[in-house]
N, C-alpha and C positions, 0 to 999 in steps of 0.2 A: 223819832225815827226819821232818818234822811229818806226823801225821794228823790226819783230818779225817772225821766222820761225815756222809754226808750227808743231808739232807733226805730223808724219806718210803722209804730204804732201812733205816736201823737196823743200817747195817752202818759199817765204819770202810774205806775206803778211802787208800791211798799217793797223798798231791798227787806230782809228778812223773812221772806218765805220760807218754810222748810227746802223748798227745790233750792231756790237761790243760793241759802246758806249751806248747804253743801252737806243740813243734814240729812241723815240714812230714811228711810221708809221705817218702819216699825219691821222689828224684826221677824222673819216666818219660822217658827216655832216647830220642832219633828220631835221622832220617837221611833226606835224599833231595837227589837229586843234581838238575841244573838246567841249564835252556838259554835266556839271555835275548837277545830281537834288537830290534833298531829302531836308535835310533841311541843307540851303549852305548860305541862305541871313542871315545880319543881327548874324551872327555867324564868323566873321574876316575872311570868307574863302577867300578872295582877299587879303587882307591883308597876311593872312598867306602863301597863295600860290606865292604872290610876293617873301618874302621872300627865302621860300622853290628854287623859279627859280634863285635868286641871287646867292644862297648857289650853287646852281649845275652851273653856270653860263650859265644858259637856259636864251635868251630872247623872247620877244613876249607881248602880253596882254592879258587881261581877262574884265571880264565886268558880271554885273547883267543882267537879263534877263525880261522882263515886267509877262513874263510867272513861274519866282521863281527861275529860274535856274542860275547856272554861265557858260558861253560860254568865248571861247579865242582860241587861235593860238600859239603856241608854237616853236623853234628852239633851236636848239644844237649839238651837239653829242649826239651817238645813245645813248650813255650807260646813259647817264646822263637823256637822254629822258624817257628810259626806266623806270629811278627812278623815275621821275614824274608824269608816269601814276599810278604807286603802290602809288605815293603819294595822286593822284586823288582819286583813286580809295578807298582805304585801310584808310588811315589818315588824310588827310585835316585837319582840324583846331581843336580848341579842343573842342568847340559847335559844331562841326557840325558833320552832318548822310549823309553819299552820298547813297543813291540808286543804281545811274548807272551813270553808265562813258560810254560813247559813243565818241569814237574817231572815225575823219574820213579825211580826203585826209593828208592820213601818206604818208611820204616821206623819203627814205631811201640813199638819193643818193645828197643830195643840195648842192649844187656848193658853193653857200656861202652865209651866215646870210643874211638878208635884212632888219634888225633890231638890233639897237644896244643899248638895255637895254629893261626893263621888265617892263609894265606899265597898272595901271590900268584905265580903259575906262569910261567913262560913261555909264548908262545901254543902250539894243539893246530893240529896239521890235524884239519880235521872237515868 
């Protein structure tokens, strides 16, 4: 491994540090589960939401609701998470009106996935 003295230290430091090398931190790990209504059935919003969690590589499931709604559970990184409630919330599918987004037991600290792909359910009663 090349070294490199740097500037105004006078000392010799190892290039390949994780900082140095430009790679990432270890990734921070979320969770929180979800309740979307308006009008979400029968307009591809599972379908399309699969996707959309593929594309960010979020896994978890979704499912219809007895009650009209789509519920699911979600995991990922945060940032990616975070795209997916604007997904929730803002643009879902291209039939559909979301209402409200109701998130709840968000987790911001998960050790690790407990799911390993994105999948949809059959409906819940709720």
């Amino acid at each position: 491994m090349a070294l490199e003295t740097r500037e105004g230290q006078g000392k010799e430091d190892r290039l390949g540090s994780e900082e140095e090398a430009g790679t990432p931190m270890k990734t921070k790990l979320g969770a929180f589960s979800f309740e979307v209504t308006g009008k979400v059935q029968r307009v591809f919003f599972r379908e399309s939401m699969k996707e959309k969690a593929e594309s960010l590589r979020i896994v978890g499931w979704c499912a219809n609701t007895w009650s009209q709604s789509v519920v699911g559970e979600v995991q990922g990184n945060l940032q990616a998470l975070e795209q997916m409630k604007h997904w929730l919330r803002f643009v879902g599918s291209k039939e559909s009106r979301v209402d409200k987004l109701l998130t709840t037991n968000e987790i911001s600290d998960l050790a690790q996935l407990t799911k390993s792909a994105f999948t949809i359910e059959p409906p819940v009663f709720k």
